[in-house]
N, CA, C and O atoms as a MOPAC input file, in Angstrom:
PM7 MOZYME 1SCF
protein

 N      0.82500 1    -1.20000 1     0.00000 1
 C      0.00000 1     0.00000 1     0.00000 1
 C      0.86600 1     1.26000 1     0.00000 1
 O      0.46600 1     2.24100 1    -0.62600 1
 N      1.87900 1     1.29200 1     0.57700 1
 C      2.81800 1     2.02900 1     0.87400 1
 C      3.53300 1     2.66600 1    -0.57300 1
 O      3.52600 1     3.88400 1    -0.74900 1
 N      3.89200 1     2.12000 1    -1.16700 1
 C      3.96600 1     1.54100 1    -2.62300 1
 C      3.02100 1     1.87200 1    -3.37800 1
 O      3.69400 1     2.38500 1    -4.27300 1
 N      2.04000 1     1.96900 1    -3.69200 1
 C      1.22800 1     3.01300 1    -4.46700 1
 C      0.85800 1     4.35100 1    -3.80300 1
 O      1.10300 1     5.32400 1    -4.51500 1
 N      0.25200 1     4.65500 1    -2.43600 1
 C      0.52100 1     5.97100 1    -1.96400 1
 C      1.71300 1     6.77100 1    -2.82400 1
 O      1.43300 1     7.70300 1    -3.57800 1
 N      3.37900 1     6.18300 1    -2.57000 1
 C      4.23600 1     7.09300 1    -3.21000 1
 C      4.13400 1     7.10400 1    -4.40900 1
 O      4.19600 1     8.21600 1    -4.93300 1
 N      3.95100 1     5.96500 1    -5.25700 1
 C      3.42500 1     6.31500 1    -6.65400 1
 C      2.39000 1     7.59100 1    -6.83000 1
 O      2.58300 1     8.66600 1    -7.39700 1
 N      1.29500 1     7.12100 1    -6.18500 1
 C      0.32600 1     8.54800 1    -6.77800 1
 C      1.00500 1     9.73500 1    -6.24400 1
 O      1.13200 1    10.62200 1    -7.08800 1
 N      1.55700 1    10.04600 1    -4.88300 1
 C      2.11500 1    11.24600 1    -4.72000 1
 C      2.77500 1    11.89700 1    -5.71500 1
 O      2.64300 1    13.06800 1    -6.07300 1
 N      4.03500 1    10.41300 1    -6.45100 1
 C      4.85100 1    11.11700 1    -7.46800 1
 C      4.49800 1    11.70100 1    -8.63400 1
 O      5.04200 1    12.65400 1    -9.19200 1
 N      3.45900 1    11.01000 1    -9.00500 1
 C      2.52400 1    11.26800 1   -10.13700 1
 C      1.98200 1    13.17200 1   -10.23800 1
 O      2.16400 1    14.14100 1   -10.97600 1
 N      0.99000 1    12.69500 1    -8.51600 1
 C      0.65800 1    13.92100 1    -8.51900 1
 C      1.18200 1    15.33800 1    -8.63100 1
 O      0.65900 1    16.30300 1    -9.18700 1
 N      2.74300 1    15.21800 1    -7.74700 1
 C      3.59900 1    16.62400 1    -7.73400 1
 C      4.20100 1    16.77900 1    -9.28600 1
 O      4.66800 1    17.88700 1    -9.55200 1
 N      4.22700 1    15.73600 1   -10.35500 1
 C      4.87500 1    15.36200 1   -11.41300 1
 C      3.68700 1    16.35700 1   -12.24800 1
 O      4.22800 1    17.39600 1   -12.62500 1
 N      2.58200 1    16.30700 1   -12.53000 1
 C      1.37700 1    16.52300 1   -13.08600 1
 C      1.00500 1    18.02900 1   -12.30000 1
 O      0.34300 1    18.66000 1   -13.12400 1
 N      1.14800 1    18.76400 1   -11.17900 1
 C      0.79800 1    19.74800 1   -10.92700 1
 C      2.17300 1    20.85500 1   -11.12100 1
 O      3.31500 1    20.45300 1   -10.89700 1
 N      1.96600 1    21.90000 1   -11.44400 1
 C      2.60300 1    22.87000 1   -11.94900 1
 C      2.09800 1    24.28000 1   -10.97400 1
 O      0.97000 1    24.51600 1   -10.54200 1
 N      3.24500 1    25.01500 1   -10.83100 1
 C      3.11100 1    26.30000 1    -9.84500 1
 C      1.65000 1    27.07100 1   -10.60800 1
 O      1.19000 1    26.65400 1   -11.67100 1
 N      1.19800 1    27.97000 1   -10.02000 1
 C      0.32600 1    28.40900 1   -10.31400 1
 C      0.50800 1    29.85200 1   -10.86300 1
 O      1.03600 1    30.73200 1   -10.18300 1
 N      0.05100 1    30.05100 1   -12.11100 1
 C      0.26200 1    31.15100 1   -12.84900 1
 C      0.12800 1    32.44600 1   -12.78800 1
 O     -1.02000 1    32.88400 1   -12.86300 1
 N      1.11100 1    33.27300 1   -12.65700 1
 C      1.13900 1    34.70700 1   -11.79000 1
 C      0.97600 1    35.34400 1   -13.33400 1
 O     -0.02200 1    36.05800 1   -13.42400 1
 N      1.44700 1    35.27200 1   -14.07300 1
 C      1.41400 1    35.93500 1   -15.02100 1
 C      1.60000 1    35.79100 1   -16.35500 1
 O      2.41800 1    34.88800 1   -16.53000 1
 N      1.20700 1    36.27900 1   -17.43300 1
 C      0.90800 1    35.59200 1   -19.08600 1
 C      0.64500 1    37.21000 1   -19.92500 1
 O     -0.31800 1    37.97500 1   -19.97100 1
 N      1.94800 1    37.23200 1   -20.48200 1
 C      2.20200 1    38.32200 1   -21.84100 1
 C      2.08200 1    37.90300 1   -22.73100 1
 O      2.46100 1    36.74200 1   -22.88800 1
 N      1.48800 1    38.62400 1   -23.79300 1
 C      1.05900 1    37.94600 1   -25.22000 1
 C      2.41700 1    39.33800 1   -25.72200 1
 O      2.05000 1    40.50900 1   -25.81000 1
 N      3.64900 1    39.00900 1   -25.94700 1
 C      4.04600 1    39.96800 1   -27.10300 1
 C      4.52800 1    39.55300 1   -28.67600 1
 O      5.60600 1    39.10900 1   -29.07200 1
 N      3.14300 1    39.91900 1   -29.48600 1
 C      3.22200 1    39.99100 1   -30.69700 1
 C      4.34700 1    40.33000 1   -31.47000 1
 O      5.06100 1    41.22000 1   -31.00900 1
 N      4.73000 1    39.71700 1   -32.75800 1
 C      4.01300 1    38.80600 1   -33.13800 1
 C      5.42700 1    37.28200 1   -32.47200 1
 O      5.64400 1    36.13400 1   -32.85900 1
 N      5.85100 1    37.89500 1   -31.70100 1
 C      6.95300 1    36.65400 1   -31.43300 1
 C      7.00300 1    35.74400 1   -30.31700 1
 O      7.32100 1    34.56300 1   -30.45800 1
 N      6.75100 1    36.16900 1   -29.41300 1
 C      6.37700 1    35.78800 1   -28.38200 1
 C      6.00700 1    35.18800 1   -27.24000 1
 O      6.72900 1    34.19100 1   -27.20400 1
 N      5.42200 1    35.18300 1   -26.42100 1
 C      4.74800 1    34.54800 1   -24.96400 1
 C      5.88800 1    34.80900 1   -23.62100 1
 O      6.99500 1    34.30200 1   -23.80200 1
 N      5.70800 1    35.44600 1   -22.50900 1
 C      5.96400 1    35.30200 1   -21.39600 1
 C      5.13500 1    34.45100 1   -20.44600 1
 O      3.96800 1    34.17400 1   -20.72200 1
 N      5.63400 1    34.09800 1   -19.50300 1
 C      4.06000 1    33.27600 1   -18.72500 1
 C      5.32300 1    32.98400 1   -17.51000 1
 O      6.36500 1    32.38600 1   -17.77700 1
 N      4.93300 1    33.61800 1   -15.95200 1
 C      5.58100 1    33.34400 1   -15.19400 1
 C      4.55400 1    32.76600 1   -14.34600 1
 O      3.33100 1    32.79700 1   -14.48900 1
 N      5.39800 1    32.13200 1   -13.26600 1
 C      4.53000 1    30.96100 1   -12.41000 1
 C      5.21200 1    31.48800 1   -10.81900 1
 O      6.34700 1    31.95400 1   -10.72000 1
 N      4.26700 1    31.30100 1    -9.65300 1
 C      4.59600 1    31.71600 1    -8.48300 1
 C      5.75900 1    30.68100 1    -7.57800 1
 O      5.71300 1    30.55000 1    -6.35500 1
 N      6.60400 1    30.12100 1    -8.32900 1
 C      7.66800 1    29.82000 1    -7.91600 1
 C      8.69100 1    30.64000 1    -8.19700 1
 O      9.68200 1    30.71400 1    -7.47000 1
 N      8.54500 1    31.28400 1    -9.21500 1
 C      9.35300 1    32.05100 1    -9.87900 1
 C     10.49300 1    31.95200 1   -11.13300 1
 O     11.56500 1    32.43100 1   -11.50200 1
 N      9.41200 1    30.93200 1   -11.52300 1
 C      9.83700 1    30.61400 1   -13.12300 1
 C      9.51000 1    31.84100 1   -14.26400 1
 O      8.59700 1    32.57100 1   -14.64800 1
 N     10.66700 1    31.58000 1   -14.46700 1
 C      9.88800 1    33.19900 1   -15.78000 1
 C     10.15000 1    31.64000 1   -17.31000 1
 O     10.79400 1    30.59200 1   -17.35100 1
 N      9.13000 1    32.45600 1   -18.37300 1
 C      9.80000 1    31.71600 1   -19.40800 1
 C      9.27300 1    32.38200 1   -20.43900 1
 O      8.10700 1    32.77200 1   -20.49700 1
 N     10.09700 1    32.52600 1   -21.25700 1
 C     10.06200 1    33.15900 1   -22.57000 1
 C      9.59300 1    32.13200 1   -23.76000 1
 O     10.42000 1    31.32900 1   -24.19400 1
 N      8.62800 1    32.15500 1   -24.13800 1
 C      8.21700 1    30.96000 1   -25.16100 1
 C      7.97600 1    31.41600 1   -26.90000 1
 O      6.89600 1    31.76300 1   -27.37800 1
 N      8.76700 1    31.34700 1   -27.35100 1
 C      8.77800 1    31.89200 1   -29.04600 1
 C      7.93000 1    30.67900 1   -30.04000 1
 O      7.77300 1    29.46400 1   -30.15900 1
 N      7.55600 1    31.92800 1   -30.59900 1
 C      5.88200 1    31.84700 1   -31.20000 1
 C      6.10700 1    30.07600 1   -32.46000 1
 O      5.35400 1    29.10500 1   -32.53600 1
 N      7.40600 1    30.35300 1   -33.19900 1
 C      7.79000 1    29.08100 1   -33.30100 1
 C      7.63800 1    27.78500 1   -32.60800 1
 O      6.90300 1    26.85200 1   -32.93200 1
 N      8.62300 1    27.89100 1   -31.38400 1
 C      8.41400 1    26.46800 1   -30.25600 1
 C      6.56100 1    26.14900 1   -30.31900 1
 O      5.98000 1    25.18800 1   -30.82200 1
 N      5.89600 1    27.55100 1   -29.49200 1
 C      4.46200 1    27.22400 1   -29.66200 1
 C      4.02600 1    26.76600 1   -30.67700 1
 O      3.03000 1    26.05600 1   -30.53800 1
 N      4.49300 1    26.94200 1   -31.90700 1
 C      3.34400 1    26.55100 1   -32.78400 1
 C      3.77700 1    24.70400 1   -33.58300 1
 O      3.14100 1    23.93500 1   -34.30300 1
 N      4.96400 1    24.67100 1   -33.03700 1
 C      5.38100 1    23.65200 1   -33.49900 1
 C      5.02400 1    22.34100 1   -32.07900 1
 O      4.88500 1    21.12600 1   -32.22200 1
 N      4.96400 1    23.09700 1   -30.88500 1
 C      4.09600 1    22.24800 1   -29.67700 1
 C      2.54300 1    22.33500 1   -29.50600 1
 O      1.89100 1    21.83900 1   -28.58800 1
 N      2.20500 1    22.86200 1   -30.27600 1
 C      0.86600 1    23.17700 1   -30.41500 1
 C      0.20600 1    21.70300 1   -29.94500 1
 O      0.43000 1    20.57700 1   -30.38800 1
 N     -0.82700 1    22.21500 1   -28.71600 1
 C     -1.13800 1    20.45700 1   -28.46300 1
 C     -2.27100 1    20.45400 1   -29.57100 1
 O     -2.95700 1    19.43700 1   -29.46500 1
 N     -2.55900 1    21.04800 1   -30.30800 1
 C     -3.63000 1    20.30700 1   -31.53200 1
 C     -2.68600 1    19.96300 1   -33.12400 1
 O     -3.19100 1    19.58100 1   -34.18000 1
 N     -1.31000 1    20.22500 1   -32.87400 1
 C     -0.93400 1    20.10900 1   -34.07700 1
 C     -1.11800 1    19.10100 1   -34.56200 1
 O     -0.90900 1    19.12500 1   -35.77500 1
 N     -1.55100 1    17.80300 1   -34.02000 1
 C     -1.78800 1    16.08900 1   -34.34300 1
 C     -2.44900 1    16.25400 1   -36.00800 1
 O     -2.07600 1    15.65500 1   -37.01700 1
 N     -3.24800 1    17.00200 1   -35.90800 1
 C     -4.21300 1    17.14500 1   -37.04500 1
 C     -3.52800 1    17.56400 1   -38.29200 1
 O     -4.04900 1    17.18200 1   -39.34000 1
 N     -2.34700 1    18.35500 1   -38.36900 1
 C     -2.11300 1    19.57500 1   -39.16700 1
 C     -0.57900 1    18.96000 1   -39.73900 1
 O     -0.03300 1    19.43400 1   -40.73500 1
 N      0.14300 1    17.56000 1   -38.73700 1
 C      1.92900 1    17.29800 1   -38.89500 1
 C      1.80700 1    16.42500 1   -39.98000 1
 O      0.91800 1    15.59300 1   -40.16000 1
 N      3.21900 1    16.79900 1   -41.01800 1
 C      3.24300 1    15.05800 1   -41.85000 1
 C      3.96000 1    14.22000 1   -40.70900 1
 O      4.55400 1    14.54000 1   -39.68000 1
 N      3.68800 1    13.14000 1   -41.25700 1
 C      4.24800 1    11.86400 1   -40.53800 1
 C      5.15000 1    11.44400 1   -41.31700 1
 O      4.84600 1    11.32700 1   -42.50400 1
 N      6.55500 1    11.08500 1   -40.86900 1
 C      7.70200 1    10.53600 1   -41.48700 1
 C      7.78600 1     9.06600 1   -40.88600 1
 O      7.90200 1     8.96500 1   -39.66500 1
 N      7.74200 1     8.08000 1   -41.56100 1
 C      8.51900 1     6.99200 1   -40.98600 1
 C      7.78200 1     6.61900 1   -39.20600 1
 O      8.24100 1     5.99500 1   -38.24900 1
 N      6.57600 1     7.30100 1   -39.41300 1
 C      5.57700 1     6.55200 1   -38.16400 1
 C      6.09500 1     8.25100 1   -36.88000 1
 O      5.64300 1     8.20100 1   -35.73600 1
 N      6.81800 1     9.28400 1   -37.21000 1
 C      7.58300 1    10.00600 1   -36.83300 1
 C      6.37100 1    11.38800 1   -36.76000 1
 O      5.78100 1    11.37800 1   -37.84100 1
 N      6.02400 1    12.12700 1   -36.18000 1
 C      5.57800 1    13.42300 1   -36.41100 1
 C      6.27200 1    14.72400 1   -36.39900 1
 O      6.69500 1    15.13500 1   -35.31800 1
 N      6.47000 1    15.53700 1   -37.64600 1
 C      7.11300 1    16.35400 1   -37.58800 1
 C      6.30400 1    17.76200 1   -38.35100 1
 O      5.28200 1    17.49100 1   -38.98000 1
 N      6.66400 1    18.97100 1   -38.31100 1
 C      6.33600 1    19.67600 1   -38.30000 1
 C      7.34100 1    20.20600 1   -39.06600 1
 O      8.25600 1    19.38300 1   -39.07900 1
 N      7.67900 1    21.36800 1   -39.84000 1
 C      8.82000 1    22.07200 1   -40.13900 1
 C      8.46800 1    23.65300 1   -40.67100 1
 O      7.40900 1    24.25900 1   -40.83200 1
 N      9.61000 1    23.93500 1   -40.82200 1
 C      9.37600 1    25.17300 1   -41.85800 1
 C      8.46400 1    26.47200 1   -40.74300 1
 O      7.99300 1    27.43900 1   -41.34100 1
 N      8.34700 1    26.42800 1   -39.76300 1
 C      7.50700 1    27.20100 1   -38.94200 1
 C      8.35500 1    28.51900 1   -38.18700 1
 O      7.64700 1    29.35400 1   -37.62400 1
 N      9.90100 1    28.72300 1   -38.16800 1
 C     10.71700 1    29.53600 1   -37.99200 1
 C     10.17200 1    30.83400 1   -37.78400 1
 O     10.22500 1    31.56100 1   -36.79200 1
 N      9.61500 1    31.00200 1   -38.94800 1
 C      8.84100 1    32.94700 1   -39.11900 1
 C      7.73200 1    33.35100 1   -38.33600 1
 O      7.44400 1    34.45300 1   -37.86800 1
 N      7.08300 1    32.09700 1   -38.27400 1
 C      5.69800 1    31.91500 1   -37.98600 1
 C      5.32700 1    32.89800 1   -36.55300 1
 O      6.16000 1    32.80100 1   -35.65200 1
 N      4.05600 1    33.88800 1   -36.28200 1
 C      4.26000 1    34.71800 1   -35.28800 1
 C      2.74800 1    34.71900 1   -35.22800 1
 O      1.87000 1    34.77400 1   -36.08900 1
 N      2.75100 1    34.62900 1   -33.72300 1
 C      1.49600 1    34.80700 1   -32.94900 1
 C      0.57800 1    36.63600 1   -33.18900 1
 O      0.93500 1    37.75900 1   -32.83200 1
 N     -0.78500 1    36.10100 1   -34.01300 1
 C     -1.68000 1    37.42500 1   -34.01400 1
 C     -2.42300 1    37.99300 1   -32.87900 1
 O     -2.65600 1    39.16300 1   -32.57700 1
 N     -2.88200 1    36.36500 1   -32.07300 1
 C     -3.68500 1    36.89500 1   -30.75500 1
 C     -3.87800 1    35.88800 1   -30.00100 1
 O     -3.87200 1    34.78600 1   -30.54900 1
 N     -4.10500 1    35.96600 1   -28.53900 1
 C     -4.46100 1    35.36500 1   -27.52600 1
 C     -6.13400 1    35.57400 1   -27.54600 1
 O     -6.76900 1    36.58700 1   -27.83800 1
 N     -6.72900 1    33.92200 1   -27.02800 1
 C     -8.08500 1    34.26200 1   -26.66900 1
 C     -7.88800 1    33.59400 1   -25.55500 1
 O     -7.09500 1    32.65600 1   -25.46400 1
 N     -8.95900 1    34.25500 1   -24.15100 1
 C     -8.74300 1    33.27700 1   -22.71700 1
 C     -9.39700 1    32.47700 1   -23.24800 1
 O     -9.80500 1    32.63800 1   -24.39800 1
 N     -9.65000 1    31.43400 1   -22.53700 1
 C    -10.63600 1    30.01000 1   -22.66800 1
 C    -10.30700 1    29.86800 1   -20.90500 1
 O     -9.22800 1    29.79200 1   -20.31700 1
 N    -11.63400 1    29.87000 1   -20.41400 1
 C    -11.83000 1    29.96700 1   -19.02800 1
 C    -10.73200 1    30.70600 1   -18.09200 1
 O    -10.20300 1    31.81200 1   -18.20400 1
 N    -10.63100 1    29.97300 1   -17.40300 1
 C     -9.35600 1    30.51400 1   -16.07500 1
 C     -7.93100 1    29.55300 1   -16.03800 1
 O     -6.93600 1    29.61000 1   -15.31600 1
 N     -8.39400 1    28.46300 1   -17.39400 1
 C     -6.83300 1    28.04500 1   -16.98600 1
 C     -6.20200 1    27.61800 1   -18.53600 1
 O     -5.62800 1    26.60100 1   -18.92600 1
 N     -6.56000 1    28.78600 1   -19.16100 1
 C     -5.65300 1    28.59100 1   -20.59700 1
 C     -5.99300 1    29.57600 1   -21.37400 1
 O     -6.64200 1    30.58400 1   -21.09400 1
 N     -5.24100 1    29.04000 1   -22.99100 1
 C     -5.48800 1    30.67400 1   -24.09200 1
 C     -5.92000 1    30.04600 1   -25.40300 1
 O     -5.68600 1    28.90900 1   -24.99300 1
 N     -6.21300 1    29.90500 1   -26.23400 1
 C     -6.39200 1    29.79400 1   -27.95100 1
 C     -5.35700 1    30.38600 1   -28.22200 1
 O     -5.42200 1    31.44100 1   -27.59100 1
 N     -4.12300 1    30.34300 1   -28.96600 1
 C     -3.16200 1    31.25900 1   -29.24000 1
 C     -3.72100 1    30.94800 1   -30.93000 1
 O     -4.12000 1    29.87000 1   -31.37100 1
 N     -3.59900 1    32.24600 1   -31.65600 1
 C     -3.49000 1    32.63600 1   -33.32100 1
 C     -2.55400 1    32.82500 1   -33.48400 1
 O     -1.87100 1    33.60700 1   -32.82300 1
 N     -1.98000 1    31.78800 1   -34.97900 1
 C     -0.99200 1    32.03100 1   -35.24400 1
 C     -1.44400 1    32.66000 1   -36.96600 1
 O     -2.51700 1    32.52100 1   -37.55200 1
 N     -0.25500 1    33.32100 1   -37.40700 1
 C     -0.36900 1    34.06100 1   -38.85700 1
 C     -0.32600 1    32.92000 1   -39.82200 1
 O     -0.94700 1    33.07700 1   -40.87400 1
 N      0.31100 1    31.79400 1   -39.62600 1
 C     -0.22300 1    30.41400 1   -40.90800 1
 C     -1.94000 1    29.94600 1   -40.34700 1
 O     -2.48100 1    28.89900 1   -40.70200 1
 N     -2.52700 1    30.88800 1   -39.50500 1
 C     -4.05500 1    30.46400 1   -39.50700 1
 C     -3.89600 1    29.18300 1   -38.46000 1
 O     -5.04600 1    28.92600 1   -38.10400 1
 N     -3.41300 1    28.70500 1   -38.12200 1
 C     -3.74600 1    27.61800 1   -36.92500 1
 C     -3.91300 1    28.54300 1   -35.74100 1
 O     -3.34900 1    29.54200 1   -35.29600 1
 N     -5.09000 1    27.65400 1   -35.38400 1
 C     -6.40100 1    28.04300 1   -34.00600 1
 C     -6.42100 1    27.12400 1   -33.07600 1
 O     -6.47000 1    27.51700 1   -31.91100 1
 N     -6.38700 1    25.54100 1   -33.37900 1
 C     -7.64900 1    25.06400 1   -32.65200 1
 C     -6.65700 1    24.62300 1   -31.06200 1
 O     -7.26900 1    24.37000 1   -30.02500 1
 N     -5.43800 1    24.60200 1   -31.10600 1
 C     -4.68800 1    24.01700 1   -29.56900 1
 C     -5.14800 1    24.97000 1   -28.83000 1
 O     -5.25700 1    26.13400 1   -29.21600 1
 N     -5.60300 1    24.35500 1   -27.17100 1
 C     -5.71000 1    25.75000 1   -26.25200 1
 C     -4.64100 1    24.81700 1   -25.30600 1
 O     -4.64300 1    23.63200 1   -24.97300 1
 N     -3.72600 1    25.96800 1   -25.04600 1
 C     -2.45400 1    25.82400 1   -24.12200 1
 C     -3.18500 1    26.38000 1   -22.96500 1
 O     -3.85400 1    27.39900 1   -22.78700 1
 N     -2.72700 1    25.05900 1   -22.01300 1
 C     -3.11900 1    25.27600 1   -20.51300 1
 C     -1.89800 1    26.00700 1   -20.07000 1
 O     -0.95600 1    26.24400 1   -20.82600 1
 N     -1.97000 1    26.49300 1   -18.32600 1
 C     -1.30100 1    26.99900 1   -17.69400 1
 C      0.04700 1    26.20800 1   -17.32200 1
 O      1.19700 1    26.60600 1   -17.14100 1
 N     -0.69900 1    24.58700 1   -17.26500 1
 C      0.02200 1    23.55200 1   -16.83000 1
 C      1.14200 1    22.94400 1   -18.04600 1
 O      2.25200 1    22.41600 1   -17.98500 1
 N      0.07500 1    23.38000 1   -19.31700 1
 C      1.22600 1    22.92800 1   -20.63300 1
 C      2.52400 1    24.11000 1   -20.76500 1
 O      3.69700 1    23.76400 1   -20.90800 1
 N      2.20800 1    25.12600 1   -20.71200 1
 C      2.72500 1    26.10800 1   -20.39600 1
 C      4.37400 1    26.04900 1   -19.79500 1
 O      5.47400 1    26.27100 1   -20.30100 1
 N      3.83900 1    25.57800 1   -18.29400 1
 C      4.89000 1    25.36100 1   -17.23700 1
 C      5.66900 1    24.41400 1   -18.10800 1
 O      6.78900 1    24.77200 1   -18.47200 1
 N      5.08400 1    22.95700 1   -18.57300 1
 C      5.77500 1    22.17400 1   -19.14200 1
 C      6.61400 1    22.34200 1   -20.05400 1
 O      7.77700 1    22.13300 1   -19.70800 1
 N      6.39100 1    22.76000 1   -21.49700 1
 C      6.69000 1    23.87300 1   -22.70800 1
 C      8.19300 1    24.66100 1   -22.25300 1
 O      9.20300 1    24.75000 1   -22.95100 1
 N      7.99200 1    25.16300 1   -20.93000 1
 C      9.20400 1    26.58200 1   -19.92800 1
 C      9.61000 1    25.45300 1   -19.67100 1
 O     10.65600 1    25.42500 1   -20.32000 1
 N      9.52100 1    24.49400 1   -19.17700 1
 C     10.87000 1    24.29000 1   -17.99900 1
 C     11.40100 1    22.62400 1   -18.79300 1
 O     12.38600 1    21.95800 1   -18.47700 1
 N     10.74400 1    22.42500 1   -19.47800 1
 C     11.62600 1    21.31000 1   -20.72600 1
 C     11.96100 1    21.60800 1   -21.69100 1
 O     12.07200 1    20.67400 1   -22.48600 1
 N     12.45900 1    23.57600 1   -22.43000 1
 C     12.54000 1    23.97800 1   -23.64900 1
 C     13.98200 1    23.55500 1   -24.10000 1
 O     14.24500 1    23.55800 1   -25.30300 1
 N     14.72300 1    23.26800 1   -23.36800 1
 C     15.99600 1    22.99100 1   -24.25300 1
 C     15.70600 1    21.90800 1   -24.75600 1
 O     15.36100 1    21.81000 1   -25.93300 1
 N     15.80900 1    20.80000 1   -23.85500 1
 C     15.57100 1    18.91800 1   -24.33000 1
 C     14.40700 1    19.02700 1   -25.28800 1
 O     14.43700 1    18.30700 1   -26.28700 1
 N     13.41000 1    19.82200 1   -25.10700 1
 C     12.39900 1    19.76400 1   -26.41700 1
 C     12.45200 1    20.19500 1   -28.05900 1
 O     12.04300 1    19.67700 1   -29.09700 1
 N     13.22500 1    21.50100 1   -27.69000 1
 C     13.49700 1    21.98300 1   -29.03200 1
 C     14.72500 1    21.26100 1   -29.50200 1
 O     14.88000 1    20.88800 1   -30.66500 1
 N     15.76400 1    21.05100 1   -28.33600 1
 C     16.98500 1    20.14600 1   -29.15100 1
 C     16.31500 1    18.92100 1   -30.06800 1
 O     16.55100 1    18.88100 1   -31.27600 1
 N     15.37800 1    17.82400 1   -29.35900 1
 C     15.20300 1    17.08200 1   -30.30800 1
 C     14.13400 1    17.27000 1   -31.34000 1
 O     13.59200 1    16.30700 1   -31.88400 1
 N     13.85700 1    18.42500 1   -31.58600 1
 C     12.85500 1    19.04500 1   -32.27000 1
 C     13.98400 1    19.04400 1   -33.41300 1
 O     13.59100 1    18.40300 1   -34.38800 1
 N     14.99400 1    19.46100 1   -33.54000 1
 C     16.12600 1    20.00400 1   -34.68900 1
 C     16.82600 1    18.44300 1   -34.88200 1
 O     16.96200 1    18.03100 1   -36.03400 1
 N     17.09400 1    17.92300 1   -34.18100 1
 C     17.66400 1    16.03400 1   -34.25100 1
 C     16.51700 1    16.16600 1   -35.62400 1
 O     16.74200 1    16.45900 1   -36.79900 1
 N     15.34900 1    15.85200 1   -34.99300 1
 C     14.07000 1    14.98400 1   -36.04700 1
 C     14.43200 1    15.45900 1   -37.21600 1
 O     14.70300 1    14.78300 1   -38.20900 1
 N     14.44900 1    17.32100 1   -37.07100 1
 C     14.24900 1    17.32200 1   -38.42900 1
 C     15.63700 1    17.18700 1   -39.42800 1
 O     15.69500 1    16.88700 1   -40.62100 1
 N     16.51800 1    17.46100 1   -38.65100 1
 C     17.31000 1    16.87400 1   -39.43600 1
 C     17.87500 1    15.58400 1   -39.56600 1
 O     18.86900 1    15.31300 1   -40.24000 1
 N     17.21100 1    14.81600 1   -38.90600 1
 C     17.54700 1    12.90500 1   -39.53700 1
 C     16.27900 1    13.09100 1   -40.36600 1
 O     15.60900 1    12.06400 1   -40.26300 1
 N     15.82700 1    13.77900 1   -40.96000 1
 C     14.92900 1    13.68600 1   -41.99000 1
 C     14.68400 1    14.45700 1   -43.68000 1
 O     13.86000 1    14.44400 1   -44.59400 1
 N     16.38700 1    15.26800 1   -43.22200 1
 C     16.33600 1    16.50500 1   -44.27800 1
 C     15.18300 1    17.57800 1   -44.05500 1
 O     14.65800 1    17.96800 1   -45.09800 1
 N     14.84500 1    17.95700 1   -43.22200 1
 C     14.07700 1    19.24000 1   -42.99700 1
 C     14.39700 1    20.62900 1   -42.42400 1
 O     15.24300 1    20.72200 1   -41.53500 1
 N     13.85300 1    21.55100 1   -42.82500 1
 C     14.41700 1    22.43500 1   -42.74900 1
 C     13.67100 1    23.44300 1   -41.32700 1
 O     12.48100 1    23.14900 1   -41.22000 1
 N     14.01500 1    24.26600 1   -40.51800 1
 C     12.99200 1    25.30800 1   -39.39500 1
 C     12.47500 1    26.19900 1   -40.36000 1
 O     11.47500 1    26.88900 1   -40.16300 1
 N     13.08400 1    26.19700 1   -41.31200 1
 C     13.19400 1    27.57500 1   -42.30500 1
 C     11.80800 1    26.87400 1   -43.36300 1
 O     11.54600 1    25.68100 1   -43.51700 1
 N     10.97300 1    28.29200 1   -44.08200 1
 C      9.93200 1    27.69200 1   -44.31300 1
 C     10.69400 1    27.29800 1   -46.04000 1
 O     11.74100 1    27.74100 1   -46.51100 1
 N      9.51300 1    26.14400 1   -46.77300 1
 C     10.36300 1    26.31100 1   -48.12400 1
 C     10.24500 1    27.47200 1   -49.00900 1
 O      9.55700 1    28.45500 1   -48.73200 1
 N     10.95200 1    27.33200 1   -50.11100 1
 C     11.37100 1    28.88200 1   -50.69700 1
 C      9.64600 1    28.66900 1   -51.83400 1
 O      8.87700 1    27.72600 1   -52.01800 1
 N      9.69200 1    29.70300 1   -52.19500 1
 C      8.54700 1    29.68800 1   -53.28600 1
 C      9.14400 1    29.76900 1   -54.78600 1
 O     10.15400 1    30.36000 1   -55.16600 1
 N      8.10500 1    28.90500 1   -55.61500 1
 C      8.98200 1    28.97000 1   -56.97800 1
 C      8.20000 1    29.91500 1   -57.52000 1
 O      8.44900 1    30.35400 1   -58.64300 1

C-alpha cells in the first residue's frame, strides 16, 4: 500500500505545476508566462506553434515520426482566454484550434531545451528544414 501511496504522490507533484502569476502575449513573437515559484519563461511563437497540443491534425508523418517544419517565421496574431486556466493562441499560418493550458505552459518553460533540441535532431535525420520552403 505504501507503494502506491508514493506512486500517486509522485505522479501527482509530477502533473501539478506552480500556479500562474502571469501571461504576456508579445506579438508577433512571443509569450511570457511566469509561475509563483518564480519561473519566468520566454516561449517563441515558433516552439508554440510547433508544440501546439492540436498540431496532431495539421503534422506530416515521417517513418511513423511526427514532424512539423518550416515554422521559424511563424508569429502569434492573438491570444483568446478560454476559461481561467488557458489561451487559444493565433498564429499568422491560420492555426487556431490548440488551447495551451497553464500547466502545458509550465511544461513547454521548464523542458525547452531537451524539447526543441530534439525538435532540430528529427528534423534533421529527416532533411528538414525550421526555415519555411522557398517559393517557386
Amino acid at each position: 500500500m505504501n507503494v502506491i501511496r508514493r506512486g500517486v504522490r509522485s505522479i501527482h507533484t509530477e502533473v501539478d505545476s506552480p500556479r500562474l502569476t502571469r501571461f504576456a502575449l508579445q506579438p508577433p513573437k512571443f509569450v511570457e508566462v511566469e509561475f509563483e515559484n518564480g519561473s519566468l519563461y520566454k516561449l517563441s511563437a515558433e516552439y508554440l506553434r510547433i508544440y501546439s497540443p492540436a498540431v496532431d491534425s495539421k503534422i506530416r508523418s515521417i517513418c511513423g515520426e511526427k514532424v512539423i517544419s518550416g515554422r521559424r517565421h511563424v508569429g502569434i496574431m492573438s491570444a483568446e482566454p478560454i476559461g481561467n486556466y488557458g489561451v487559444r493562441l493565433l498564429f499568422d499560418d491560420l492555426h487556431k484550434t490548440g488551447i495551451f493550458t497553464w500547466d502545458y505552459f509550465y511544461h513547454l518553460g521548464s523542458n525547452k531545451f531537451t524539447l526543441m533540441r530534439n525538435y532540430i535532431r528529427t528534423l534533421k535525420k529527416h532533411g528538414l528544414s525550421r526555415d519555411p520552403p522557398r517559393r517557386r
